[in-house]
FIPADREN-681535 format. One record per residue (C-alpha): y, z, x. Coordinates in Angstrom, 1 decimal, padded with zeros to 4 digits. Layout:
BEGIN
{pt {Y Z X}}
...
! end
This chain:
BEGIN
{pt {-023.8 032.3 -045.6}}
{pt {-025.4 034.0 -042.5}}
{pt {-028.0 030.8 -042.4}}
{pt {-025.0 028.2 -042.0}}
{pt {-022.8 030.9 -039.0}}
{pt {-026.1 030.8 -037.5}}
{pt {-026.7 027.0 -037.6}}
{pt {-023.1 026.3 -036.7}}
{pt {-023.2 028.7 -033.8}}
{pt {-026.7 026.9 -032.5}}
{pt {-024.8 023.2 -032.8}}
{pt {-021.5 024.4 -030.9}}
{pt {-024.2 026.0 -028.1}}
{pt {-025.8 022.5 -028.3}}
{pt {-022.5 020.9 -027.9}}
{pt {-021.6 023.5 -025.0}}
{pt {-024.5 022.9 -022.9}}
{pt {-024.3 019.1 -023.3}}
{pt {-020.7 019.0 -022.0}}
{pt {-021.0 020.3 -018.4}}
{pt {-017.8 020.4 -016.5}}
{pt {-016.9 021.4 -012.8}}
{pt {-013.0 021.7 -011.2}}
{pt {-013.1 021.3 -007.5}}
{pt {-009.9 022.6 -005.3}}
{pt {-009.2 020.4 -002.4}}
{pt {-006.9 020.1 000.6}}
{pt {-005.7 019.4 004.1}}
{pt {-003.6 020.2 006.4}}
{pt {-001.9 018.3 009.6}}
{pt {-000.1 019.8 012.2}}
{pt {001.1 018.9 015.7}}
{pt {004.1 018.1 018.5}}
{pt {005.4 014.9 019.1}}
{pt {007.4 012.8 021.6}}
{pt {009.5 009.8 020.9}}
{pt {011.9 008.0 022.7}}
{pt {014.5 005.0 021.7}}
{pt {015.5 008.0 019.3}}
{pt {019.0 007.0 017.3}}
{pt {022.4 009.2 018.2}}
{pt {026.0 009.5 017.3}}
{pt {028.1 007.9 014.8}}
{pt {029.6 004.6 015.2}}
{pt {031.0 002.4 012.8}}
{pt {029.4 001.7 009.0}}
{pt {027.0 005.1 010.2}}
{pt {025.4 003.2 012.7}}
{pt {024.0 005.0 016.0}}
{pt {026.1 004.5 019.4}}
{pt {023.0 005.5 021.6}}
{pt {019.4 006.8 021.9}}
{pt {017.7 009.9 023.4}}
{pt {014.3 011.6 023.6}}
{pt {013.0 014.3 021.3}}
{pt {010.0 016.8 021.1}}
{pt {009.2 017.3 017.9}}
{pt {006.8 019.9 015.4}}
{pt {005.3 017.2 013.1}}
{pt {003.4 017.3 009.8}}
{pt {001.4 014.9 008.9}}
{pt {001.5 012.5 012.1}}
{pt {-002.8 011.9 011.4}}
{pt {-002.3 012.2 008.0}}
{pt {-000.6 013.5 004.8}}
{pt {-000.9 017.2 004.2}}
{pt {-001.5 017.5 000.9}}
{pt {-003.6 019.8 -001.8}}
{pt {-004.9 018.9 -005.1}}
{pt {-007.5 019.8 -007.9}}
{pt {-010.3 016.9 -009.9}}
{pt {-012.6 017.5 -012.2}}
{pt {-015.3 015.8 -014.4}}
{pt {-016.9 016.7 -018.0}}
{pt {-020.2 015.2 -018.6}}
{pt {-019.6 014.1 -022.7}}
{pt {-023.0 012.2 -022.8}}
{pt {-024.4 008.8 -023.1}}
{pt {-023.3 007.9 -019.8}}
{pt {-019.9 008.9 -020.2}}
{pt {-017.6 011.1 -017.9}}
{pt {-013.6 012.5 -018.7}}
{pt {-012.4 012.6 -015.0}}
{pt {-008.8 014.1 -014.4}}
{pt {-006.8 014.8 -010.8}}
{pt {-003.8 016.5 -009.6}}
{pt {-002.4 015.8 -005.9}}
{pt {000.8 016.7 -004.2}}
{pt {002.1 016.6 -000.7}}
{pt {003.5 019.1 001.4}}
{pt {005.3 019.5 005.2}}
{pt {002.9 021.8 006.9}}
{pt {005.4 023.0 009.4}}
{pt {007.9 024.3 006.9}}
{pt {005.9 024.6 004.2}}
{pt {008.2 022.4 001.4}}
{pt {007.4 020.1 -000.3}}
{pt {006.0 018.4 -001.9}}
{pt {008.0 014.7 -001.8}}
{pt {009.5 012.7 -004.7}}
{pt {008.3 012.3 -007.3}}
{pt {007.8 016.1 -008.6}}
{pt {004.9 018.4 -008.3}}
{pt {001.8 016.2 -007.9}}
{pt {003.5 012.9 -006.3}}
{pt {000.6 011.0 -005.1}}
{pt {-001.9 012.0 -008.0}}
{pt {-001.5 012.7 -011.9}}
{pt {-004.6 010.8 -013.3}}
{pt {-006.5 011.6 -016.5}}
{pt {-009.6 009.0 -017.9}}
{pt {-012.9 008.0 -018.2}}
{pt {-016.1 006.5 -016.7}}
{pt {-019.3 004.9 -016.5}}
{pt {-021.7 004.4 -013.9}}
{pt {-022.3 000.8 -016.1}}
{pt {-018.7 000.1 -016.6}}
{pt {-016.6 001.5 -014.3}}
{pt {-014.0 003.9 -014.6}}
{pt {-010.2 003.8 -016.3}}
{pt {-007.8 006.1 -015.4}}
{pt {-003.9 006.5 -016.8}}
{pt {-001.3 008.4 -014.6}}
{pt {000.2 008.4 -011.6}}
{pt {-001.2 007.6 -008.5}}
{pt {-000.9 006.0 -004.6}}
{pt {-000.2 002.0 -005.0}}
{pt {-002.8 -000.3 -004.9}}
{pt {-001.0 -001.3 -001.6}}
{pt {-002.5 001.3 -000.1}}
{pt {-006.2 -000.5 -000.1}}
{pt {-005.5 -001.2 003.6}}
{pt {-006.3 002.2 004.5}}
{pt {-010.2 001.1 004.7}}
{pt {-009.1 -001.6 007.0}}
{pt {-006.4 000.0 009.5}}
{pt {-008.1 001.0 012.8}}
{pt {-005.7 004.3 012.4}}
{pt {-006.1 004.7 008.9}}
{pt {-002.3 004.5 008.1}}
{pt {-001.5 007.1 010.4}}
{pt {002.1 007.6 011.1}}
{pt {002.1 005.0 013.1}}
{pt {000.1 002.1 011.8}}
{pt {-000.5 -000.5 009.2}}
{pt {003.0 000.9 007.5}}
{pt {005.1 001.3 010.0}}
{pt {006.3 -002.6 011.1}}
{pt {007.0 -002.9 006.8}}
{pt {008.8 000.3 006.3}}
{pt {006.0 002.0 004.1}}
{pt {006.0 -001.1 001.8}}
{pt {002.3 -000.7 001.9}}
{pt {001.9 003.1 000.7}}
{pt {004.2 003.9 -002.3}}
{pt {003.3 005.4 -004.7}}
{pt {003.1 004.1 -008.8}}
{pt {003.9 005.9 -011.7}}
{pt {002.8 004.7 -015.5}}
{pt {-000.2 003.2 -014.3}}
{pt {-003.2 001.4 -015.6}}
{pt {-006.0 001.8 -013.5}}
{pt {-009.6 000.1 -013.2}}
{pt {-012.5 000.3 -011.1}}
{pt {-015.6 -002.0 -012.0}}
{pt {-019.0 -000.4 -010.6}}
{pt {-020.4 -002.4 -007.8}}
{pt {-022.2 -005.9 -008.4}}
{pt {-024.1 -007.5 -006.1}}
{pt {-021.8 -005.9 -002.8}}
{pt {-019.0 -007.1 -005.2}}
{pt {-016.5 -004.7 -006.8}}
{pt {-013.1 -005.1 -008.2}}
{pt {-010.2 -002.9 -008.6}}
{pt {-006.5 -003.5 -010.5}}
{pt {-003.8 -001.5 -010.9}}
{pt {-001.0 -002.2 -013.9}}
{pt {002.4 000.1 -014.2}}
{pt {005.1 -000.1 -017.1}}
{pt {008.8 000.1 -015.8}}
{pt {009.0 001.7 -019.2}}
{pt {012.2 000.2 -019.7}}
{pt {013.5 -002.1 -022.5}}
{pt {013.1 -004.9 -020.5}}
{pt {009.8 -005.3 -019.1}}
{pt {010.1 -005.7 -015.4}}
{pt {013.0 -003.4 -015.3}}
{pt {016.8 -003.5 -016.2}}
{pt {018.5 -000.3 -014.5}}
{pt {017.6 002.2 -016.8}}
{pt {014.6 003.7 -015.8}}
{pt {013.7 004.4 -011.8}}
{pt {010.5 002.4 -011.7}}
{pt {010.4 -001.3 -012.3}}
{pt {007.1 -003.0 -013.0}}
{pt {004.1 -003.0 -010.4}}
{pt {000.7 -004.4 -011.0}}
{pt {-001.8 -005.4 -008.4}}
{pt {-005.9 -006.9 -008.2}}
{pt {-007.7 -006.4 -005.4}}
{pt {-011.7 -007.7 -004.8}}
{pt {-014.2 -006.6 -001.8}}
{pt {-017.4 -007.7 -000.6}}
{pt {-019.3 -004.8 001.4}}
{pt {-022.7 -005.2 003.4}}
{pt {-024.3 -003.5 006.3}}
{pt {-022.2 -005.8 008.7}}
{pt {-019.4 -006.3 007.7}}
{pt {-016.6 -005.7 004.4}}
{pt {-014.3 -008.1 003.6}}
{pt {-011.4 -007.3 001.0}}
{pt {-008.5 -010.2 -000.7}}
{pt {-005.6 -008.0 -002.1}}
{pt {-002.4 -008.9 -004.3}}
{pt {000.2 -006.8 -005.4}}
{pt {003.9 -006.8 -006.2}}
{pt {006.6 -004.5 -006.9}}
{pt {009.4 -005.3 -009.4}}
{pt {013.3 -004.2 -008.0}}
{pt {013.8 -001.0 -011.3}}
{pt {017.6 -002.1 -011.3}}
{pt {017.0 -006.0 -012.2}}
{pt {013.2 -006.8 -012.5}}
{pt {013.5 -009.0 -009.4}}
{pt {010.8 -009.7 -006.4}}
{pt {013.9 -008.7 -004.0}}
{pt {015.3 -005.1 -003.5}}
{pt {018.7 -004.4 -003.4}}
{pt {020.6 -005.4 -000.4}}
{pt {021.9 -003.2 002.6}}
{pt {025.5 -003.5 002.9}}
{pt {024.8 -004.5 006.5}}
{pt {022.2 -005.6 008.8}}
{pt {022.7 -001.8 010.3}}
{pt {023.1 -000.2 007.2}}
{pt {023.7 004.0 007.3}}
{pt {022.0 004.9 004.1}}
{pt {018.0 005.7 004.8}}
{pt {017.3 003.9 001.7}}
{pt {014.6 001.0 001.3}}
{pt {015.9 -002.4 000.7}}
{pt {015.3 -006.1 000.7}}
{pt {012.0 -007.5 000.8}}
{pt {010.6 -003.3 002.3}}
{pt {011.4 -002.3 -001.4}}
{pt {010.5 -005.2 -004.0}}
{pt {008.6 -008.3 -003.3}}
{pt {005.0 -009.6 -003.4}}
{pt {002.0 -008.8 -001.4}}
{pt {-001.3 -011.0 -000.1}}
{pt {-003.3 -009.1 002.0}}
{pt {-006.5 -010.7 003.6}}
{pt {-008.5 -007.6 005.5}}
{pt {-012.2 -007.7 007.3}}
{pt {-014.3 -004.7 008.9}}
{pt {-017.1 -005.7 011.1}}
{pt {-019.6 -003.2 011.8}}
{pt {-021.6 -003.6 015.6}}
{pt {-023.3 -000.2 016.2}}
{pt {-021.2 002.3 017.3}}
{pt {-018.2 000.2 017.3}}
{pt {-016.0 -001.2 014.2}}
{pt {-014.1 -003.8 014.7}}
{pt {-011.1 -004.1 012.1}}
{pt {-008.1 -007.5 011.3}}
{pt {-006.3 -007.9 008.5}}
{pt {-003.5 -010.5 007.4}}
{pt {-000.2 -010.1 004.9}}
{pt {002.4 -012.2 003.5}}
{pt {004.9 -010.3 002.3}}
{pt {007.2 -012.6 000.0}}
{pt {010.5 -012.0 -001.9}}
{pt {012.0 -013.7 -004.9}}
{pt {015.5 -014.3 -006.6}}
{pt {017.3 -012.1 -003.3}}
{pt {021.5 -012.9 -003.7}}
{pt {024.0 -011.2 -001.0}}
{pt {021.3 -011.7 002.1}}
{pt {023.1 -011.1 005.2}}
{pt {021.9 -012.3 008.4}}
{pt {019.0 -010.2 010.1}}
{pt {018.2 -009.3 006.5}}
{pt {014.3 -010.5 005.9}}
{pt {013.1 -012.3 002.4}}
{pt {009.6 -013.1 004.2}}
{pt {007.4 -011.2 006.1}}
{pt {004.2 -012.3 008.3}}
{pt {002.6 -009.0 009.2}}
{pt {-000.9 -009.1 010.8}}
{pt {-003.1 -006.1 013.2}}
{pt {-006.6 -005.8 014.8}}
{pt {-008.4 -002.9 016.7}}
{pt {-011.5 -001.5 017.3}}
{pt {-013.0 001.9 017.1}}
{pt {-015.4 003.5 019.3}}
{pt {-017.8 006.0 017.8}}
{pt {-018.8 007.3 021.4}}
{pt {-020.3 010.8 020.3}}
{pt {-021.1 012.0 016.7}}
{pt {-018.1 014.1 016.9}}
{pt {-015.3 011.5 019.5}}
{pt {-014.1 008.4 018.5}}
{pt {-011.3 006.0 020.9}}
{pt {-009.1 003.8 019.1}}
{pt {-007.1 000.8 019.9}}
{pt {-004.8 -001.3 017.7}}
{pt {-002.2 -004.1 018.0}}
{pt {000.5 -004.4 014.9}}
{pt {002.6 -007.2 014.5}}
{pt {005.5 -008.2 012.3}}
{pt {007.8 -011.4 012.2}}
{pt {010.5 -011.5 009.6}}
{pt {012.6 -014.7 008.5}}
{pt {016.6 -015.0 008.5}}
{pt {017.2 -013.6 012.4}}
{pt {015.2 -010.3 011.5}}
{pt {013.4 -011.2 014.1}}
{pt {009.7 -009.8 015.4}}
{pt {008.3 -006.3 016.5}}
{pt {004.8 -005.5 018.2}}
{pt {003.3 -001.8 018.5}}
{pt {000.6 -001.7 020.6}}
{pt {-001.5 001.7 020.5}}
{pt {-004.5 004.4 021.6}}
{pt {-005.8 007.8 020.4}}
{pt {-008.8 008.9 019.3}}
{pt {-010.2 012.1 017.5}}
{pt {-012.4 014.8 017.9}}
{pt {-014.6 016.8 015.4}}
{pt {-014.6 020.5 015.6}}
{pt {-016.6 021.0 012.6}}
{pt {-016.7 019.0 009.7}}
{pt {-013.5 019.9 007.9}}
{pt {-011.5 020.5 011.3}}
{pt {-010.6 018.1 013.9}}
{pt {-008.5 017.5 017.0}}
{pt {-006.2 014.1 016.9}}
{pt {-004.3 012.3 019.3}}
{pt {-002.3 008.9 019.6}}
{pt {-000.1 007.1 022.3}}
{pt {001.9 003.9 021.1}}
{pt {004.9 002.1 021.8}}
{pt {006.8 -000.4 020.0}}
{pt {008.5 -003.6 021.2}}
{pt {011.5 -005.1 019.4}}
{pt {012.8 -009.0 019.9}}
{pt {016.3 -008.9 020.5}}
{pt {017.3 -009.3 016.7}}
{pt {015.1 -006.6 015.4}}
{pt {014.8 -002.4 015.3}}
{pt {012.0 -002.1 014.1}}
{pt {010.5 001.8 014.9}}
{pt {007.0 003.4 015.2}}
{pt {007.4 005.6 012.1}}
{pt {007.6 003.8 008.9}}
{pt {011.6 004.1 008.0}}
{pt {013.7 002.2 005.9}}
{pt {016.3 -000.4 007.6}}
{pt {019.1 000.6 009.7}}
{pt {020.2 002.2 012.8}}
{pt {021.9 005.7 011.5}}
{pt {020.3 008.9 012.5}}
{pt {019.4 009.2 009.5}}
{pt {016.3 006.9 010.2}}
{pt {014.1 007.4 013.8}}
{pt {014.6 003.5 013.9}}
{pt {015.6 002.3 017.9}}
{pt {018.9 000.8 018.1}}
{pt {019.1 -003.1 017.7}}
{pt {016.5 -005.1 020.4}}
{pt {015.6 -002.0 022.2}}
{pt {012.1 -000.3 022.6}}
{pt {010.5 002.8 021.4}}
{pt {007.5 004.9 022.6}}
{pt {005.9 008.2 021.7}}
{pt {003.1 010.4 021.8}}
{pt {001.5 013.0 019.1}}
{pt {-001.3 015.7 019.4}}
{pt {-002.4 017.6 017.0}}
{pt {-004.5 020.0 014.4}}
{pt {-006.5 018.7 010.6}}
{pt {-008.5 021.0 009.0}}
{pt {-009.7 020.0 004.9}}
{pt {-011.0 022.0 002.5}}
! end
């Protein structure tokens, strides 16, 4: 009896020692003031703003998302790794948080991998969308690659099916497949998700990284490629809709890498499907293309400058932001941020420099019909 406690004590210390684990705590934190003007006022008729006006502003996450999470990895053998991560987001300013979609909103993740055959994960986690974030000079700051489509490019995706193959040649591909979970597969109303899948392949050398991206997201109340539709062109409810909240994605995105510089374009065609009730001004197309360049001056300073453009179908007419900023390194978790950028609408079209959904209501930071809108942030990131 003592032999076979001792043998199976020796096996489970076997096993123990094989299976090495590690839990990492992460974060980050953004902080600043900003300015804007072409800022929405008053109440008019259907919500809408009567005016504009100027505001200062204490800002979270104007550089990027403050947010804090934990990963981990156990080592099971033979190649094989368990991999699990929790993210949420918070308001550094106020402390709340974090956003929809309950405690960890942009990260719920468990799976496995392989340094041979890449790695599967099940769980929630940021769109695939979001794959232009290697290719936006800004790295979808606040105001960036999301802005001129109302954050149709950096939802997030719950019951997801993820894969990432290893890299082949400078080749590696990536695809992302989410169940509406509801009797009917692309969605019917009964559950708050519909279906959302989306492939993306890149090719990465030493001078340059090219990426082709497709995604779409299914309306949860019908299954259609076409969100549901604003009551008006000017609609008061800050609530995404149209072509912004259900439709498909092709995204067509280059780097170039020259030395201290990085020169970044990137194309999409932002299509819609099956859209009833479409009111004038209200887009089912979108042509939405940017380029920049980045300026590695120091180890520490870089200078930015981008160009974003939109033109939408149906009278929705065309916006253009054109922006600067840079950053500085204090260490290498903490670092100094700044931007400048203003936005210019065509006379059908209020498009604004954050990334809010249609309308002119105060409820949205959106400029009122054909006017402008211009601003300016500074601020604080530290990670951990």
């Amino acid at each position: 009896m003592k032999k076979a406690l001792l043998a199976a004590a020796l096996m489970t210390a076997g096993v123990v020692a094989h299976a090495q684990s590690s839990v990492t705590l992460y974060g980050r934190l953004d902080a600043g003031l900003e300015y804007m003007s072409g800022v929405p006022q008053g109440v008019g008729a259907n919500g809408q703003a009567t005016g504009s006006t100027n505001r200062f502003k204490a800002e979270s996450g104007d550089w990027g998302t403050s947010l804090w999470g934990m990963k981990g990895v156990e080592d099971i053998g033979g190649g094989n790794k368990v991999l699990f991560q929790l993210e949420g987001s918070f308001n550094t300013m106020t402390g709340a948080g974090p956003g929809g979609g309950g405690l960890f909103n942009r990260w719920a993740t468990v799976g496995m991998s392989n340094d041979a055959f890449g790695t599967l994960l099940l769980g929630r986690e940021l769109f695939i969308s979001n794959g232009v974030w290697d290719f936006d000079p800004f790295g979808q700051s606040n105001w960036s690659s999301a802005s001129l489509v109302r954050g149709r490019n950096w939802p997030q995706s719950s019951n997801n099916i993820s894969y990432q193959s290893p890299k082949v040649a400078g080749f590696d591909f990536y695809g992302q497949y989410a169940l509406s979970n509801a009797t009917s597969w692309n969605g019917n109303g009964t559950t708050p998700q519909g279906r959302e899948a989306g492939a993306q392949v890149t090719y990465t050398s030493s001078l340059f990284q090219i990426r082709g991206l497709y995604d779409e997201i299914r309306n949860p109340a019908n299954g259609s490629l076409y969100g549901p539709t604003a009551a008006t062109p000017a609609n008061a409810a800050n609530i995404a809709t149209g072509v912004f909240a259900a439709s498909r994605e092709y995204s067509a995105l280059v780097n170039v890498f020259l030395g201290q510089f990085k020169i970044q374009g990137a194309y999409q065609a932002v299509r819609s499907a099956g859209a009833t009730g479409v009111l004038p001004g209200q887009p089912t197309t979108l042509n939405h293309e940017w380029g920049g360049v980045t300026w590695q001056a120091t180890p520490a300073a870089a200078l930015i400058a981008a160009v974003y453009h939109v033109n939408g179908n149906n009278g929705a007419g065309n916006a253009t932001i054109y922006t600067i900023g840079g950053s500085y390194n204090l260490s290498k978790r903490t670092l100094l941020d700044i931007q400048l950028a203003t936005n210019r609408n065509s006379k059908t079209a209020n498009f604004g420099l954050n990334a809010d959904n249609a309308g002119t209501s105060t409820a949205t930071d959106n400029p009122l019909q054909g006017h402008q809108q211009s601003g300016v942030y500074a601020g604080i990131q530290h990670s951990f």
